[in-house]
N, C-alpha and C positions, 0 to 999 in steps of 0.2 A: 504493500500500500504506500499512496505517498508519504514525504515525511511530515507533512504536514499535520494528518492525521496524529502519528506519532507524538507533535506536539502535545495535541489537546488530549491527550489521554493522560488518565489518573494509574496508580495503579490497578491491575485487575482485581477483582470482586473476585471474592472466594465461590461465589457460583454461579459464576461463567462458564464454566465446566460442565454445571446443571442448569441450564437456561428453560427455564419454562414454558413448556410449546402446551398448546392445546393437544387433546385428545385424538380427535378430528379436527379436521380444516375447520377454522370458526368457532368451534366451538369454546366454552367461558372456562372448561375445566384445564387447568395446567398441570397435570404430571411434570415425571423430569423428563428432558430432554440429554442423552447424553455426547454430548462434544468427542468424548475422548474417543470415540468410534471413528472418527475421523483421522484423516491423517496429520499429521503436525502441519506439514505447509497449510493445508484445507483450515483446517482449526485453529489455526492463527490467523488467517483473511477474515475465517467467522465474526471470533473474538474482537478483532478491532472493529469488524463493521457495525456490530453491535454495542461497542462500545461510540463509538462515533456519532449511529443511526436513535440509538438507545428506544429500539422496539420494545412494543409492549411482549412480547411472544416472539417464537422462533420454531418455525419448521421446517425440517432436514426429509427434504422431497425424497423421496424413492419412486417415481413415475409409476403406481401399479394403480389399476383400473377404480380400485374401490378410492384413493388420495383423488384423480380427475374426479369421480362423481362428485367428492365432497367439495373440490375445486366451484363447479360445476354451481351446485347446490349453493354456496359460497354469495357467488357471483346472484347467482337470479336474486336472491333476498337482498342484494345489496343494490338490487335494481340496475348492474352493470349488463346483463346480459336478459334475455327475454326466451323462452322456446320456442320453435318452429314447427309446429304438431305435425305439418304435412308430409315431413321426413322424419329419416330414423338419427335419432342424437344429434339433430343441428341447432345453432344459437345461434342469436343475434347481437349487437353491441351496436351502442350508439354512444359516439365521444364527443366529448365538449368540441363544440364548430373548431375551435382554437385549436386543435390538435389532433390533424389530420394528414400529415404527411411527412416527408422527413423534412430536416430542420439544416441544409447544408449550410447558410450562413452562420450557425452556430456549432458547427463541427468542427474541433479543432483536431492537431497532431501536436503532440511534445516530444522535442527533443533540445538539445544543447544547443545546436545552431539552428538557424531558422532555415538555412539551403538545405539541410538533410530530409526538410520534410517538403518542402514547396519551392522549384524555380525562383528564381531574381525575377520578374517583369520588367520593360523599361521604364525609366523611371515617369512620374506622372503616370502609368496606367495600374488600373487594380488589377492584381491577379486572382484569377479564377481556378487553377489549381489547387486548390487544397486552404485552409486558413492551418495559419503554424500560433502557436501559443506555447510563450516561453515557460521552462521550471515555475517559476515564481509564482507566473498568471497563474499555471494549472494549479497551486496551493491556493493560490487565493480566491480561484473557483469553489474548490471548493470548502472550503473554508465559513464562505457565505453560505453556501447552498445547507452542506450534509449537519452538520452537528443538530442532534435532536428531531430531524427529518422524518423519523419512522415512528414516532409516538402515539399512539392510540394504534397501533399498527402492528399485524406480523410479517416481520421477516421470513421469507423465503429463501432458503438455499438449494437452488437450483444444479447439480451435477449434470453436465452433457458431455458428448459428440458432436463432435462435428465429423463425420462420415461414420461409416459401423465399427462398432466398438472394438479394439485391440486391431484396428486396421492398421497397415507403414503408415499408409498415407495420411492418418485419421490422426486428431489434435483433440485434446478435452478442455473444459472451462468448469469454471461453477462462477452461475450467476447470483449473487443477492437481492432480492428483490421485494420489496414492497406493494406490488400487484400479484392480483392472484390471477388477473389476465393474462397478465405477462407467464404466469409460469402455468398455464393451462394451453396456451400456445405454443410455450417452449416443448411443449412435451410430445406435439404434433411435429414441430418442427422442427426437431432434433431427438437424437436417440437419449432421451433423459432418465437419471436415475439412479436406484442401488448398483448394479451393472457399473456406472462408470465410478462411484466411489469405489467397489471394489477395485478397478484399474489402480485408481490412485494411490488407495491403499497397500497395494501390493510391493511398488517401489518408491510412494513417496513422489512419482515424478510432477515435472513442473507442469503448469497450467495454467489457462488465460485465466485471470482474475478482471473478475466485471460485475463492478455496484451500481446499483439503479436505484433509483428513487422516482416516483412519481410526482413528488415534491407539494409541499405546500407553499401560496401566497404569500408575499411577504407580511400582506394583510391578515394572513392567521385565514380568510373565508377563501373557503371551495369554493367557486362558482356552480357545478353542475358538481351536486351529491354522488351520483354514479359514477362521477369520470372525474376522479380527482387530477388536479395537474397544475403544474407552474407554468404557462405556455413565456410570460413575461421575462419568467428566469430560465427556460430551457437553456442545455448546454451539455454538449456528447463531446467526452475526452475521450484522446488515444496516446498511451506514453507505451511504444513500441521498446524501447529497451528494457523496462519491467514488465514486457506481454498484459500489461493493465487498459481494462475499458471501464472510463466513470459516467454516467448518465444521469441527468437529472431534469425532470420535469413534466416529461412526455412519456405517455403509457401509448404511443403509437408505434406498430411495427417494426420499421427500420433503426426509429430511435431507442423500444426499448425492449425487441427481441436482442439482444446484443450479440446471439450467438449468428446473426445474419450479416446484415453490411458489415458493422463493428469488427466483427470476430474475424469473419467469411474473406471477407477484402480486403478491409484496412490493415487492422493487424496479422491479417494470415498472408501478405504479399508482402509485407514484411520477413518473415516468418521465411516466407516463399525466395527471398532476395539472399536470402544468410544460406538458406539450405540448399536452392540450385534449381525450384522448380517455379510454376506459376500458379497461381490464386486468381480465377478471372471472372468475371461476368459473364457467365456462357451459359447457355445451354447444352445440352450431351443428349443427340437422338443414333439411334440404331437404324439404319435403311438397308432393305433387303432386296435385292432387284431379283426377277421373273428367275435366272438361272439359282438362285440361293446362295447368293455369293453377299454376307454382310460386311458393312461398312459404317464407321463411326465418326462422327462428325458433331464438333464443336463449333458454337456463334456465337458474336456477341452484337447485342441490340441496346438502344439505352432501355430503361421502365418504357413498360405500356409503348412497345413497338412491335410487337407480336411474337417476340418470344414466344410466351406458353403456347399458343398455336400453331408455331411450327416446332415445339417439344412435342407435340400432341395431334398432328396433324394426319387426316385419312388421306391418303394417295387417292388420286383422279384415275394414274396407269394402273392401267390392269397389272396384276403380279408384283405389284410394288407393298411392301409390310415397314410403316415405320413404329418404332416400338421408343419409350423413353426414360431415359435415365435420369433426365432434370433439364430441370425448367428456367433455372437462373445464375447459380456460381458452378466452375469447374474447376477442382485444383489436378492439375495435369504436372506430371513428372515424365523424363524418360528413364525408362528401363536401362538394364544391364547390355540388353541387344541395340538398343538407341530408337526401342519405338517407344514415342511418349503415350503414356496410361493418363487416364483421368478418370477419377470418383467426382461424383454428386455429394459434397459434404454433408448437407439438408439432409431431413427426412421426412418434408412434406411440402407444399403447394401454398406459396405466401402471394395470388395473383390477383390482378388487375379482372373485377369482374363488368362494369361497363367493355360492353363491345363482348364479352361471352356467351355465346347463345348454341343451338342445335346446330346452326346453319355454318358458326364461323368455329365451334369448338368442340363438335360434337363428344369427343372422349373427356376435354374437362368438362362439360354438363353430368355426364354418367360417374363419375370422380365425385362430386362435391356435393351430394346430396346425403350424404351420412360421415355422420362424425365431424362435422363442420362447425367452424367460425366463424360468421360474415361481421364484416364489420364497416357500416355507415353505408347497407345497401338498403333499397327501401324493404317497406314491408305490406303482404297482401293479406286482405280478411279472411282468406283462406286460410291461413296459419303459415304461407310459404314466401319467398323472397320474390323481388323483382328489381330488374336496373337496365337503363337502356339497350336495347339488343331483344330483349326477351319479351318482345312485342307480339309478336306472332302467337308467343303460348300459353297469352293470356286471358283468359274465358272472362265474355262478354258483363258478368256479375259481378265480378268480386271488386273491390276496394281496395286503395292504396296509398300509403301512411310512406311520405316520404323519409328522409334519411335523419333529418331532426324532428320525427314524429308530425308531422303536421299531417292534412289529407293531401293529395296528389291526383288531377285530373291528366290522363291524356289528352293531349292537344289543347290542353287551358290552361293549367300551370305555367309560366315559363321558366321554371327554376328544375334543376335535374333531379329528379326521381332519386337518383342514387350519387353518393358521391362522386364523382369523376376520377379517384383515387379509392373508392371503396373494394372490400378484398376480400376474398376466400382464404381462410387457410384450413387445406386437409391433408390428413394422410396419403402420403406417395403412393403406397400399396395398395389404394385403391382403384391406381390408374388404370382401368382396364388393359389399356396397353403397356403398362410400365415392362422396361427390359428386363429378360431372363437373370442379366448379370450386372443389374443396377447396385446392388450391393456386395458387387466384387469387391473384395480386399486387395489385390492387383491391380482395380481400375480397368477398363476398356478401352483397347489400342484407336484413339484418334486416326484418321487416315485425310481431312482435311479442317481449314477454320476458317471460318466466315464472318466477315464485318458485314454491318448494317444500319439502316437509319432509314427515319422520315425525309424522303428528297424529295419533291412536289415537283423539281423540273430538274434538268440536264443530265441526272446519273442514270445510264445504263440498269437494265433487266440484271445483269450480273456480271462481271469480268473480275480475271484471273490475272494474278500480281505474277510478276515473272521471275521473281525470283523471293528470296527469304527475307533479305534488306528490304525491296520492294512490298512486300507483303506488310510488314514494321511499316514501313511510310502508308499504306493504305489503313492501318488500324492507328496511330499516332493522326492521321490526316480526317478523322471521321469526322461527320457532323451531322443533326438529325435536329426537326424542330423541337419544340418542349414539350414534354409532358405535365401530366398532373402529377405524378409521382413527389414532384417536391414543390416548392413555395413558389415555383418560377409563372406568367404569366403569358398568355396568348399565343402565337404561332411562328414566335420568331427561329430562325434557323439559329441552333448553337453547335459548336465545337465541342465532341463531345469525346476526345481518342479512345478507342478502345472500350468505348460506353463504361469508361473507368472514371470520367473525371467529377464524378463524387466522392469516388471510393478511395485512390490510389493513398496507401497508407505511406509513401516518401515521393521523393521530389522526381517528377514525372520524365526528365532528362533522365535521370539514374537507372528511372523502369524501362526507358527505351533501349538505353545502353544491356539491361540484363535481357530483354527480349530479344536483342541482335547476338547477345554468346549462346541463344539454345540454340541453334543451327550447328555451332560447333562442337556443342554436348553432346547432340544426335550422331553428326560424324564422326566424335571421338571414340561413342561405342559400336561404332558399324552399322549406323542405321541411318536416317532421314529423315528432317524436319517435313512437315506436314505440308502442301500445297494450300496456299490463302485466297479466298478469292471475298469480294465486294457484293452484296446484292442489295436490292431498292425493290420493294414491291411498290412503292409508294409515290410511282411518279405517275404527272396528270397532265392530261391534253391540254388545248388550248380554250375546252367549255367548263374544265377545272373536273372531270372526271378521271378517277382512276383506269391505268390503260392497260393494267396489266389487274387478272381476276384474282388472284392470290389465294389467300387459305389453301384447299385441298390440290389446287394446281402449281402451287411451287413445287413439289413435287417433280412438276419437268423442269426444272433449274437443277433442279438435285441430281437426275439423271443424269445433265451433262457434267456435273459437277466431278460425279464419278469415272462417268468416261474420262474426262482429264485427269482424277487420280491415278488410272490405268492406261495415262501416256496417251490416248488414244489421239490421234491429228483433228481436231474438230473444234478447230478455233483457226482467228484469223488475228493479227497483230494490230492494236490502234494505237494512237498517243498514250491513251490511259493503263492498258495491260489486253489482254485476250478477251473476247467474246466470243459466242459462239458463230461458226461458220455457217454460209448461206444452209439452210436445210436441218443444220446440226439439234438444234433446241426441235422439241418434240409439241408438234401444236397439236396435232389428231385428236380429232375430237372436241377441240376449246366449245364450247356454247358461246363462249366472248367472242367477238371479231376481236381482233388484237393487230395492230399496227406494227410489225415487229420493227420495219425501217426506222420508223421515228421511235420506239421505245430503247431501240439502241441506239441513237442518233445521238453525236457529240458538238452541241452547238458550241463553235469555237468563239463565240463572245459569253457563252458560260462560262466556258473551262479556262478563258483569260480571266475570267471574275475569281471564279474558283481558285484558282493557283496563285494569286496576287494575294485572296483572303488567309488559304495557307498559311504564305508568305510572313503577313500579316500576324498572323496570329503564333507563329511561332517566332517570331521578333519580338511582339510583344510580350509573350507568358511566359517562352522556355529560354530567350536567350540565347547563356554564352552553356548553358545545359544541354544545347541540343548534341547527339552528335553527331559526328559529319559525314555518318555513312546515312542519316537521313537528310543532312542538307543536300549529298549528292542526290538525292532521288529527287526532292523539290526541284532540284535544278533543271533534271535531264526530264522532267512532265515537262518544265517551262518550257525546253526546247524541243520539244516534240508538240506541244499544245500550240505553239507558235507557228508548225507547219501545217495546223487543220485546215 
């Protein structure tokens, strides 16, 4: 813990050791609690946070079916959560307006120097990689925030995974928490538990340490009884050299599942940097073409750009099977042969449910209807959920109670039915498709990886990076407009590399520099860095229509994707990298008319825009950071983009 903490403590209390938890979740009666079942490290994180938080109670989670009911139970009396009678085991949650999505302007990184976590920008401009926040600040964060924090309250000690337990690949944490949200989520969405005390117990080994708080006013008043929170005083630390993540304020998702962005990204690409492998934003799907020959394949997208549905997505081609691994991070290593493996750390579905319907997601619809958490979706008199998309499957009767309880008309309201960031979170294992060896201990040999974004005009259906360098400059070069996912507003295009630039837990020159040595880890062990290519479902004509049908027909992008992992000659050369050759991409069959000239067409007063913004933007945010095997790539698009 910091040393800050350290400060404000007294000596320990002789029954700290026996801290008094309730019987059940909630419940008034306090037995002992015993500490010493823990491990030393474990049990001195406890010990201070308790001494810091100074909860009223404490309980030491062991994830088994009968602790969620009580969880569960917990929650509905505390009018945090409501049931959903029309499915089996799902809830609802509705959070204070205030605290709805992740919180990036108050996410910092700590370290010694400010360049080890975030680029120089030039000067006069803000930089948008990352906020750094020195030793001192992070004490005097919290400082304000934690002492006395969790009063009238139990502490939770949350034990997880992050990927299946006793996995190489797989890291543990234990979260402290003061929601019981928070740790009825955690338990969907990571392998949580006795299970992983025991790991730690065993050898004592190290562990991410992450305290959260939901935090109170400084005015002492909740505003919304159900949904306690400090939106005012939010604030999410990362001090990477103690593997520490502190939270405060925010019982939402990214901010205060910790074992997701926090843990998954920030601090595990850290993690990722020291040990030689990568921590990403990706998705991991399985695709099996007609002869049965499978292939695995990593993306990265920013939020709410269709990841989950192309984690989850039914092939158009006949004989086509994709099956999936995960939905959102991938930590990929290479092997001893030099083919890079990746696990799905997660172990459930934390997604974007505006825009998920029959039509656009059919396997997440069949996924989420048991054992679920929705949170800030609307709600129907039926006893069932609804949110934009789900128009079609809504019988002509029923009623509907927007996302801050209000009523909700179709076509007369103008405010949205459901959050625009509202979420599903369920178990992975319920994916009907999930892959056979999604919880390999090995991971699943990648064979290609794919960047992506919202492009409305001049990027290509898909094109292939022509080399590994090249590849690094098309994921460093991304950009896609905003989403709701975080606090940002309306349709602007942003800079988004590697749909990292929330997450990247150090200074984003240093992560480009460690993505350009996997190429030569791969050939050091006799194997081969992965082919990268570019895709855009999301560019639009000149009457502002999408030109390309997506969901279940990306699928034929993927088909060529493959042919080119298998060398095949089925591409042709542009300024930008490879695209598919006259004939090569598979239309048969489209129901779309599809324009395929102009969806590959490279207007050469875009892609002058394009490469100047580049330009631009890595002058301004990465600097004297960047390095120069991606200024050479910038360079040789300018002169290639020059002769369109």
């Amino acid at each position: 813990m910091p040393e800050v903490i350290e400060k404000y403590f007294t000596q320990l209390p002789s029954q700290v050791g026996h801290y008094a938890v309730p019987k059940s979740v909630g419940s008034k009666a306090a037995p002992v609690a015993d500490l010493s079942r823990l491990s030393p490290q474990v049990r001195q994180f406890v010990e201070q946070s308790i001494l810091l938080c100074a909860p009223d109670r404490v309980h030491i989670c062991d994830g088994s079916e009968t602790e969620y009911r009580s969880l569960l139970a917990l929650l509905q009396q505390q009018g945090t959560i409501v049931p959903l009678p029309k499915y089996d085991n799902c809830w609802l949650a509705r959070t204070n307006p205030a605290d709805v999505a992740r919180v990036e302007s108050r996410t910092f990184m700590c370290t010694e120097r400010r360049e080890e976590s975030i680029p120089t920008p030039r000067a006069g401009v803000a930089g948008s990689l990352g906020n750094w926040i020195a030793p001192a600040g992070y004490d005097q964060a919290i400082k304000e925030r934690f002492p006395g924090c969790m009063k009238g309250r139990t502490m939770y000690v949350v034990p997880f995974s992050m990927g299946p337990v006793g996995s190489p690949l797989a890291k543990v944490g234990v979260e402290i928490t003061d929601s019981a949200y928070v740790v009825a989520s955690m338990r969907i969405m990571t392998r949580m538990g006795a299970a992983v005390l025991d790991v730690l117990q065993e050898d004592d080994s190290d562990f991410i340490k992450c305290l959260h708080s939901v935090g109170t006013p400084a005015t002492g008043k909740v505003d919304v009884a159900s949904w306690p929170c400090d939106p005012e005083r939010t604030i999410i630390l990362h001090k990477p050299a103690a593997n520490e993540i502190v939270s405060y304020g925010s019982g939402y998702g990214g901010n205060s599942l910790l074992g997701k962005k926090c843990f998954a990204l920030r601090i595990g690409s850290t993690i990722a940097k020291r040990e030689g492998w990568l921590a990403e934003h990706m998705l991991i799907l399985g695709i099996t073409n007609p002869d049965g020959e499978k292939r695995y394949i990593a993306a990265a997208f920013p939020s709410a750009c269709g990841k989950t549905n192309l984690a989850m997505m039914t092939p158009t081609l006949p004989g086509y099977k994709v099956e999936c691994v995960g939905d959102d991070i991938a930590w990929m290593k290479f092997d001893a042969s030099g083919q890079l493996r990746a696990i799905n750390p997660e172990n459930g579905f934390f997604g974007v449910a505006p825009g998920t319907s029959d039509e656009t997601n059919p396997n997440a619809m069949k996924t989420i209807f048991k054992d679920t958490i929705f949170t800030n979706v609307a709600s129907t008199s039926d006893g069932g959920v609804f949110w934009e998309g789900m128009e079609a499957s809504l019988a002509a009767d029923v009623k509907i109670t927007d996302w801050q309880g209000r009523p909700w008309e179709m076509g007369v309201t103008r405010t949205p039915a459901a959050h625009p960031n509202s979420r599903f979170c369920s178990p992975a294992a319920q994916c009907p498709i999930i892959d056979a060896a999604w919880e390999d201990p090995e991971g699943v040999p990648i064979s290609a990886i794919l960047f992506g974004g919202r492009r409305p005009a001049g990027v290509p259906l898909v094109y292939e990076a022509t080399s590994w360098a090249s590849g690094v400059f098309v994921g460093a070069a991304m950009r896609s407009e905003a989403t709701a996912a975080a606090e940002h507003r309306g349709k602007m295009i942003m800079h988004d590399p590697f749909a990292m630039r929330p997450f990247f837990g150090y200074n984003f020159g240093h992560y480009l520099k460690h993505w350009l040595t996997m190429e030569q880890r791969a050939e050091k062990a006799g194997g081969v860095a992965p082919k990268i290519f570019h895709v855009n479902w999301f560019r639009k004509d000149a009457q502002g229509k999408f030109m390309w049908p997506g969901f279940g027909e990306n699928c034929r992008v993927l088909e060529w994707i493959l042919r080119r992992v298998n060398d095949e000659e089925c591409y042709r050369e542009t300024a930008i990298g490879r695209i598919p050759s006259s004939g090569a991409l598979n239309v048969d069959g489209l129901t779309q008319k599809v324009n395929l000239e102009e969806l590959f067409s490279l207007p050469k007063d875009f892609w002058l825009q394009e490469v100047q913004d580049i330009a631009t933007y890595f002058d301004n945010q990465v600097g004297v950071d960047l390095p120069p095997q991606v200024a050479h790539e910038l360079a040789t698009l300018k002169q290639r983009v020059a002769q369109l």
